[in-house]
N, C-alpha and C positions, 0 to 999 in steps of 0.2 A: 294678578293682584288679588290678593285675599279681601271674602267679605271686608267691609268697615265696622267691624261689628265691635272686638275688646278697646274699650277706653281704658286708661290709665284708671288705676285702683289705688284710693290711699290705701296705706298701711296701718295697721291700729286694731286696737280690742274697742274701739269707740263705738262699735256697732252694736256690742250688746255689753254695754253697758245698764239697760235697763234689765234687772233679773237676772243680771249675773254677778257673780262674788266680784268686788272692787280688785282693780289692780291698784299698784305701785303710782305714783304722783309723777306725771314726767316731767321732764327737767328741758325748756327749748327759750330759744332765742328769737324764734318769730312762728308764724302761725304754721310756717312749711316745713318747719326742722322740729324733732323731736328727740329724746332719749329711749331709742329701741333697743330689746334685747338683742345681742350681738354677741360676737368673740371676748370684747371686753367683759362684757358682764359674765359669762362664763368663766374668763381667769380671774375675775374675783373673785368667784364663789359660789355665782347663782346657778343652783341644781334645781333640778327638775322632780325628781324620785323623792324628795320630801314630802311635796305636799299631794301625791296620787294616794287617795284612800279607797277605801272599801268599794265608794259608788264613784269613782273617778274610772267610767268607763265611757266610751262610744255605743250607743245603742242606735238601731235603723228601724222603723216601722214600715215594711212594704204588704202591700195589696193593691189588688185590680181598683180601677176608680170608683168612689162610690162605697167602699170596702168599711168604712171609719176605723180605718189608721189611722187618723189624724185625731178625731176625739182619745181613739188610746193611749197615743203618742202625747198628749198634752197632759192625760189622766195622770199616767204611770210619771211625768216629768215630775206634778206637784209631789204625786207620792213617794217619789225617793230623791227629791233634793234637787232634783238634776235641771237644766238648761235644755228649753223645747226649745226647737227650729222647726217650722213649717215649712212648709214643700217647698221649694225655690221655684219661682215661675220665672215669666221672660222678663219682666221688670226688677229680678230679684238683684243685679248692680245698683239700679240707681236707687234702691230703697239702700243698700250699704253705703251708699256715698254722700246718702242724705238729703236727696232733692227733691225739694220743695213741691216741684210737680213731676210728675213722671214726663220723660222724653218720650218723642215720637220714636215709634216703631223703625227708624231708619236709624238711629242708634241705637238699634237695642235688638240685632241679630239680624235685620231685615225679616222678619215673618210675623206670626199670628197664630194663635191656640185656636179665634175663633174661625178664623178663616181654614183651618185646617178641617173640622169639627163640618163645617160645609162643603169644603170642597178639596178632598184630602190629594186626590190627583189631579191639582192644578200643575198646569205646564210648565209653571216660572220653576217651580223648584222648591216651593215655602214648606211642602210637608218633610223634607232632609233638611232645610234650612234650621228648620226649625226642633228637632232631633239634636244638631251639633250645638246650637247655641241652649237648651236646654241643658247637654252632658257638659258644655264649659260653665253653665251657673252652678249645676250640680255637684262639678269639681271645685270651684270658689268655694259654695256656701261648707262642702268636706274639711277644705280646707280653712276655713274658718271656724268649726266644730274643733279639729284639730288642736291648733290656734289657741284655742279658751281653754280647751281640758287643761293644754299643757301649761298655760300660764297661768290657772287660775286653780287649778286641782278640781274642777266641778267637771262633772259627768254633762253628757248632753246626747238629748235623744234627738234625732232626726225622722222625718217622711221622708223617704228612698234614699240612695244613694248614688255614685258614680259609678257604683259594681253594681247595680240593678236596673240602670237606666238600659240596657240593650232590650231587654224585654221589651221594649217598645220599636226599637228597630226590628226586632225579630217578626214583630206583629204587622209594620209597613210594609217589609219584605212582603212575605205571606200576603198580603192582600193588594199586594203590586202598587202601593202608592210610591213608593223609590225601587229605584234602578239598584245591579247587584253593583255595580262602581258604587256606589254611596258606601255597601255594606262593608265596600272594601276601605274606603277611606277612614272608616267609622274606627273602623278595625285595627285600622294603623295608628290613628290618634291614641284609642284607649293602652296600644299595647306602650305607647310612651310616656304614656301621661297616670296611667292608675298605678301602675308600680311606684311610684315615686309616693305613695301614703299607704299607713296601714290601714288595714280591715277593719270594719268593725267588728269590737270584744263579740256582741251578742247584734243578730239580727232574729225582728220578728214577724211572723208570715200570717194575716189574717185573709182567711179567705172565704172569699163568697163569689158563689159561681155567676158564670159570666151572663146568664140568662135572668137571674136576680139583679146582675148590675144594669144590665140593658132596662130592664123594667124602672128601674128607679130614674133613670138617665132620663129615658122617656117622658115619666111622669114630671119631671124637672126641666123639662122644655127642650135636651140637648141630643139631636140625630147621630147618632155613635153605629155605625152598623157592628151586630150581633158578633158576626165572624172577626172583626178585630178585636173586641172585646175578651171572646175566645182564645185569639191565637195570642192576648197577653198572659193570659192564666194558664196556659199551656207553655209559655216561652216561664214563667214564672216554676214550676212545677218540674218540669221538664230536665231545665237549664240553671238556672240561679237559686233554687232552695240546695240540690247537689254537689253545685261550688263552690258557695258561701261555706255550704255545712264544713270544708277542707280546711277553711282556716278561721271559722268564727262558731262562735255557739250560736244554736238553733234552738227556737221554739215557737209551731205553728199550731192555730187555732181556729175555727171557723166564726164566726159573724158574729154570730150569740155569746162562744164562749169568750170572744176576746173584750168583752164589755164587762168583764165582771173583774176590775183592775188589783183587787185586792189577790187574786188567785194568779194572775201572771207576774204580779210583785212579790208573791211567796213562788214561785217555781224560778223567776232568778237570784232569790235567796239562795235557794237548793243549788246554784250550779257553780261548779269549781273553776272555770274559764282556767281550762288547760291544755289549747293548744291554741296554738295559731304565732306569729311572727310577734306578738304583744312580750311573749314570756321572753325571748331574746334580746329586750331592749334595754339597756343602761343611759345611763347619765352622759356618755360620750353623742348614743344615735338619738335621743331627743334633743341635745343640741342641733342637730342637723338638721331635724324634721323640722325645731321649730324657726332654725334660720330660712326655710324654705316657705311654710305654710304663715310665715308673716309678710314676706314678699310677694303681695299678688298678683303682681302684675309678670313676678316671673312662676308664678303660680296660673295664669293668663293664656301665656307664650306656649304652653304645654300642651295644649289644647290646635295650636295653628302647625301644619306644615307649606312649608313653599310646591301645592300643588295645584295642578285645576279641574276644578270640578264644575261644570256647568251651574250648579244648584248653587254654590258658595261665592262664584265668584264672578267680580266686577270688574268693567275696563279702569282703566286709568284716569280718564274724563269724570267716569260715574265718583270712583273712589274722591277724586279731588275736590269735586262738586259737594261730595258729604261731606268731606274732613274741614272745609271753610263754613260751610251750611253750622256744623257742629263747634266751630270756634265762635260764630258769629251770637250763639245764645247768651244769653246774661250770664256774667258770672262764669263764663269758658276761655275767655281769649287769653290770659293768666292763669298762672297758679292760683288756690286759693289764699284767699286774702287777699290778694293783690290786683281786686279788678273793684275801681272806684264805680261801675255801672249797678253794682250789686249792694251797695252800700260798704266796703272795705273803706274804715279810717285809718289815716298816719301808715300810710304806704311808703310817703318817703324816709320812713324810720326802719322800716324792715330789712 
């Protein structure tokens, strides 16, 4: 039995609705049914290729932690129009689904950032637990960057991606906090689960060495040892600037330089984005993408195989135990809308 970890995922652009170009009004009959784009709405009319302009691209901002990706990545959003996503953490479902208070860690991967950060080679398994349910937010929140470009024409810049997240396996590896079965399993998910989306247009690589981030890390209260740090900026350098560079455009800066936002918004001026799997796509394979990356829960399913892995996985007792535990909170035994504990009116209208 596989962790208890993916809940069902609405569907919907209702996630970023805040700072993002409005959609279309949808058309439903109760609070569980909606009007999604689908096959109908394609043989009526609705294309895709209209509304993609000049900055209706996919951009990634990676760096070692500490790096300030994330102030770049939010800069360069304001300055070219575009839609920031911040890093997806382990919480980053239930901030999509809209809850009130964040759930207990036993829905939400089974692990812990901080428990990892203290005790990376604990016995339970939490520091691979914690890696896979990472790489399926990371696959969501892509899929939801996806999602928006293509329904909404706006560009959107993301912190990492699902094609940069191994850098961080490569680094556990290396410093023996997971087993090489992890890496294998690790390995098998992504090879079914990342091909199913494109690349990003442009990824950007700010670096600052691993002995600078230590220090900062330090001074910020958090015990990160030197050598993991290391072996990310080395799995980054190594392995994923390389890769990426095969099918996205590249452009890397050190710490300093990538602060000065006006100068990395005129160098992707300059750049022609011509190559990668992007140039191949019409109006037939963005239908496809987009009937895929609006289903997230089979957006979800990509991410699970029927295997076992010590680190991932529960008995049958455990699992059942969670899945009533998780039906039993407010607001879960029903569909939305439809649980009077939560305040849901005129249920028996719906």
């Amino acid at each position: 039995t596989e962790t208890a970890g993916v809940r069902v995922v609405a569907p919907g652009n209702a996630f970023f609705k805040k700072g993002a170009a409005s959609c279309a009004a949808c058309v439903h009959t109760s609070p569980a049914r909606s009007l999604r784009y689908g096959w109908l709405a394609y043989a009526l009319g609705e294309r895709t290729t209209p509304r993609l302009k000049h900055h209706s691209k996919i951009i990634t901002v990676d760096g070692n932690l500490c790096s300030g990706k994330g102030a770049l990545a939010q800069k360069l959003a304001d300055k070219l129009g575009m839609l920031y996503m911040p890093e997806a953490d382990t919480f980053y479902l239930d901030r999509r689904t809209g809850e009130k208070e964040l759930l207990p860690v036993d829905f939400n991967g089974m692990c812990s950032l901080e428990r990892f950060y203290a005790e990376p080679k604990a016995a339970d398994g939490n520091s691979y637990r914690l890696q896979m349910w990472m790489y399926t937010m990371r696959v969501l929140q892509y899929a939801d960057a996806l999602e928006h470009l293509l329904t909404t024409g706006q560009g959107v810049i993301l912190e990492r991606s699902p094609f940069s997240d191994f850098v961080f396996l490569d680094a556990m590896l290396k410093e023996g906090y997971i087993r090489k079965e992890c890496v294998q399993h690790y390995n098998e998910i992504k090879g079914i689960s990342i091909c199913e989306f494109l690349p990003p247009h442009l990824a950007i690589y700010v670096d600052l060495p691993a002995e600078e981030v230590h220090r900062k890390m330090t001074q910020s209260g958090q015990n990160v040892a030197l050598s993991y740090l290391k072996g990310i900026e080395d799995s980054y350098k190594n392995s994923f600037l390389p890769l990426i560079s095969e099918t996205s455009e590249l452009l890397a800066y050190d710490a300093s330089k990538a602060q000065d936002v006006e100068r990395v918004a005129e160098d992707i001026e300059y750049l022609k984005f011509e190559k990668g799997p992007w140039l191949e796509q019409d109006d037939v394979t963005f239908h496809h993408m987009r009937m895929l990356v609006e289903d997230k829960q089979r957006v979800s399913t990509l991410t699970h195989i029927p295997k076992f892995l010590p680190e991932i996985t529960i008995g049958a007792h455990d699992y059942d135990e969670k899945y009533y535990a998780y039906k039993s909170l407010p607001g879960k035994k029903y569909a939305p809308g439809y649980n009077a504990d939560v305040g849901d009116k005129h249920i028996w209208l719906k």
